[in-house]
C-alpha positions in Angstrom: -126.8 -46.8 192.7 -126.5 -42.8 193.3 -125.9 -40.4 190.2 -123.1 -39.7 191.9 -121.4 -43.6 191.9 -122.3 -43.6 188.2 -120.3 -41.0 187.5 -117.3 -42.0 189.9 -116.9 -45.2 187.9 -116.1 -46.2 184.4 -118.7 -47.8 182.5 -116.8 -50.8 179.1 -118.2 -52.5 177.3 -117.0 -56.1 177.3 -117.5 -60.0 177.4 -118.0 -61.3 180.4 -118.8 -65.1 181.6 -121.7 -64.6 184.0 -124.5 -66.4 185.7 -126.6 -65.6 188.2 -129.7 -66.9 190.4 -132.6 -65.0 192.1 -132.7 -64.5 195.3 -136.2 -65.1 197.5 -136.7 -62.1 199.7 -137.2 -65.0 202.3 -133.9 -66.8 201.9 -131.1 -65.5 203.9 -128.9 -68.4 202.3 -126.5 -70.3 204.5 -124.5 -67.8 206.1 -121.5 -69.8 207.5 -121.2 -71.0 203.7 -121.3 -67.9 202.1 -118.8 -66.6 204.6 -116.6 -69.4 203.9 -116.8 -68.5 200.5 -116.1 -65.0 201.2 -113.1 -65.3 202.8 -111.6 -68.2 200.3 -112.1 -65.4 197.7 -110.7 -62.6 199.9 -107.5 -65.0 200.3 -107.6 -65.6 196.4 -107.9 -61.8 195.4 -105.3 -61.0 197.8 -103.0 -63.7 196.4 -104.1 -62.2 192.8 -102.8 -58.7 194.0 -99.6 -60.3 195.2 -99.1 -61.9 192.0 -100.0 -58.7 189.7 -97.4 -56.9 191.4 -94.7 -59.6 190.9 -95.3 -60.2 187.2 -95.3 -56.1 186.9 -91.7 -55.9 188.4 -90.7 -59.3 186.8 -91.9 -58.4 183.2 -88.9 -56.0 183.0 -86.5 -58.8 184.1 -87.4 -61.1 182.2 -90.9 -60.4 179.6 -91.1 -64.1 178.1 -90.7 -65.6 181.9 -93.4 -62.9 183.2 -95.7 -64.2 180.0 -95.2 -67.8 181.0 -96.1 -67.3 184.4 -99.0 -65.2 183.8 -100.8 -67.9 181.7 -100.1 -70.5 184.4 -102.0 -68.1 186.4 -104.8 -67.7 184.3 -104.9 -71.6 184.0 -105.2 -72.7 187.6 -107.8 -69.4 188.0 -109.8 -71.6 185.4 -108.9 -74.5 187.0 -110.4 -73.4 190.9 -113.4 -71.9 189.0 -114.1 -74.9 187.2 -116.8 -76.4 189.7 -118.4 -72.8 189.6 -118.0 -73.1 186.0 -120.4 -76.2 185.5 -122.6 -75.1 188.7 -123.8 -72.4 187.3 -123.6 -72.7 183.7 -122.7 -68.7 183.3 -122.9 -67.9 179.7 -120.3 -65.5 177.9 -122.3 -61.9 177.2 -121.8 -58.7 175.8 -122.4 -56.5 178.8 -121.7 -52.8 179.9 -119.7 -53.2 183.0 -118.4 -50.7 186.0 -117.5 -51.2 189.5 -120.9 -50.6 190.6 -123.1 -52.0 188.2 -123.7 -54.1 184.6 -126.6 -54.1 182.0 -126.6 -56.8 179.6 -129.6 -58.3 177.2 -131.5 -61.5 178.9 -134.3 -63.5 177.2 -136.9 -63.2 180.1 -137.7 -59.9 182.0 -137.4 -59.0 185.3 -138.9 -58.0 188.3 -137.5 -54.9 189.5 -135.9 -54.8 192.9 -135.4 -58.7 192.2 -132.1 -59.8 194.0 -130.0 -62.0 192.7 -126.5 -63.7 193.5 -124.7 -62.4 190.7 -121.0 -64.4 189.5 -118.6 -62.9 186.8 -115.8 -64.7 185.5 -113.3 -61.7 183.7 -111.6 -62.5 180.5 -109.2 -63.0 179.8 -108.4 -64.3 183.1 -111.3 -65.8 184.4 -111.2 -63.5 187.9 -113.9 -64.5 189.7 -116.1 -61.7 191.1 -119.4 -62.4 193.3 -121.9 -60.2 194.6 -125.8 -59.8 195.5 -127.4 -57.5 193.1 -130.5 -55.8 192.5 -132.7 -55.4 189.1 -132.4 -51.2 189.1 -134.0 -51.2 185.6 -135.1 -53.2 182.8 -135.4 -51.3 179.1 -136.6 -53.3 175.7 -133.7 -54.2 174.1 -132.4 -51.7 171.2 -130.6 -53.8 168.8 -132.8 -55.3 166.1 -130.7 -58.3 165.5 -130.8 -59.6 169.6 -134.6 -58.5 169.8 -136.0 -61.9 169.0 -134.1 -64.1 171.6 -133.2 -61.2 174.2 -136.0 -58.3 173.8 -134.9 -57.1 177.3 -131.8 -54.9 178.8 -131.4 -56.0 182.4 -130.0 -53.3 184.7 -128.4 -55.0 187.9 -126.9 -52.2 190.8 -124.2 -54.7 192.9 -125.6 -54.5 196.4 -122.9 -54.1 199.4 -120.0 -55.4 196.7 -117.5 -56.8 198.7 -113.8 -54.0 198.6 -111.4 -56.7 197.2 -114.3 -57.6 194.4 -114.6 -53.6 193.8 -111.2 -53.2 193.6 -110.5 -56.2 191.2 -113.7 -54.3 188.9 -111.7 -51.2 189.0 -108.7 -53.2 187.7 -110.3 -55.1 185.1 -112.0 -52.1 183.4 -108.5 -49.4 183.6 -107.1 -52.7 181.7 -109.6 -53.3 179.3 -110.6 -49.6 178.7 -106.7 -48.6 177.4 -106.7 -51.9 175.7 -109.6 -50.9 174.3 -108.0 -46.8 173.3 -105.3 -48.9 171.9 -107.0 -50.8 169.5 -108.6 -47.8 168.3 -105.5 -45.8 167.8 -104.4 -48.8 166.0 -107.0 -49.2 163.5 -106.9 -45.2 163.0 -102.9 -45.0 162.0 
């Protein structure tokens, strides 16, 4: 990641469900399955979009109908994800996120350049966002209280992030970042 990209994208922080594997610098993987999967997620985030834009123009209709909706949403999202779910056993973390990159604490350290195949499920909705990544950094961990079961900060830099999974970062993190400026404002009045 460029000085420049980290400064094109807002960095949250935030919870995130993740899990990830390394990747051998051997392994190509299965390409016809991970194109499968590519496009079933390209279909999903497009349906996503769709769906956001309804519930924008229906929530002024009709709010409690546009709620309702929304949480059925969120419930099969949880639903398809659930194989992934117990797969990979992704673990709910405080993590700083952007579009282009996440650090979060980790129990082990890492090599860097390691790749791994990196999956974030976004709360509250449980979006499903998958990408190869690469260890950019890894930093001892600052906070006392974490230090004795995560004394690490791993720094992953998404690698080739697909556009629809970009785009559905870049959603996620205007949403949570005024959610976030609310709160604030909230607890200041």
């Amino acid at each position: 990641m460029t000085e420049q990209e980290r400064r094109r994208y807002f960095r949250i922080n935030d919870e995130v469900a993740m899990s990830f594997s390394l990747i051998d610098g051997n392994d190509n993987g299965d390409v016809s399955v991970h194109d499968t999967l590519a496009l079933n997620q390209e279909f999903h985030i497009s349906l996503e979009v769709q769906i956001r834009q309804a519930m924008l123009e229906l929530r002024a209709k009709d709010p409690k109908l546009a709620v309702m909706l929304d949480l059925l949403n969120q419930k099969m999202n949880l639903l398809r994800n659930g194989e992934h779910l117990f797969e990979s056993s992704p673990s709910l973390k405080a993590a700083n996120i952007s579009a282009c990159g996440i650090s979060f604490s980790w129990h082990e350290k890492l090599a860097i350049n390691q790749m791994v195949m990196l999956s974030l499920y976004l709360q509250p909705k449980h979006d499903l966002v998958r990408t190869q990544a690469h260890v950019a950094a890894v930093n001892s961990n600052p906070d006392s209280l974490d230090r004795q079961t995560e004394p690490y900060i791993i720094h992953l830099d998404f690698d080739s992030i697909h556009d629809a999974y970009q785009e559905l970062l870049i959603q996620h993190i205007v949403q949570r970042q005024g959610s976030q400026l609310r709160k604030k404002l909230d607890e200041v009045q």
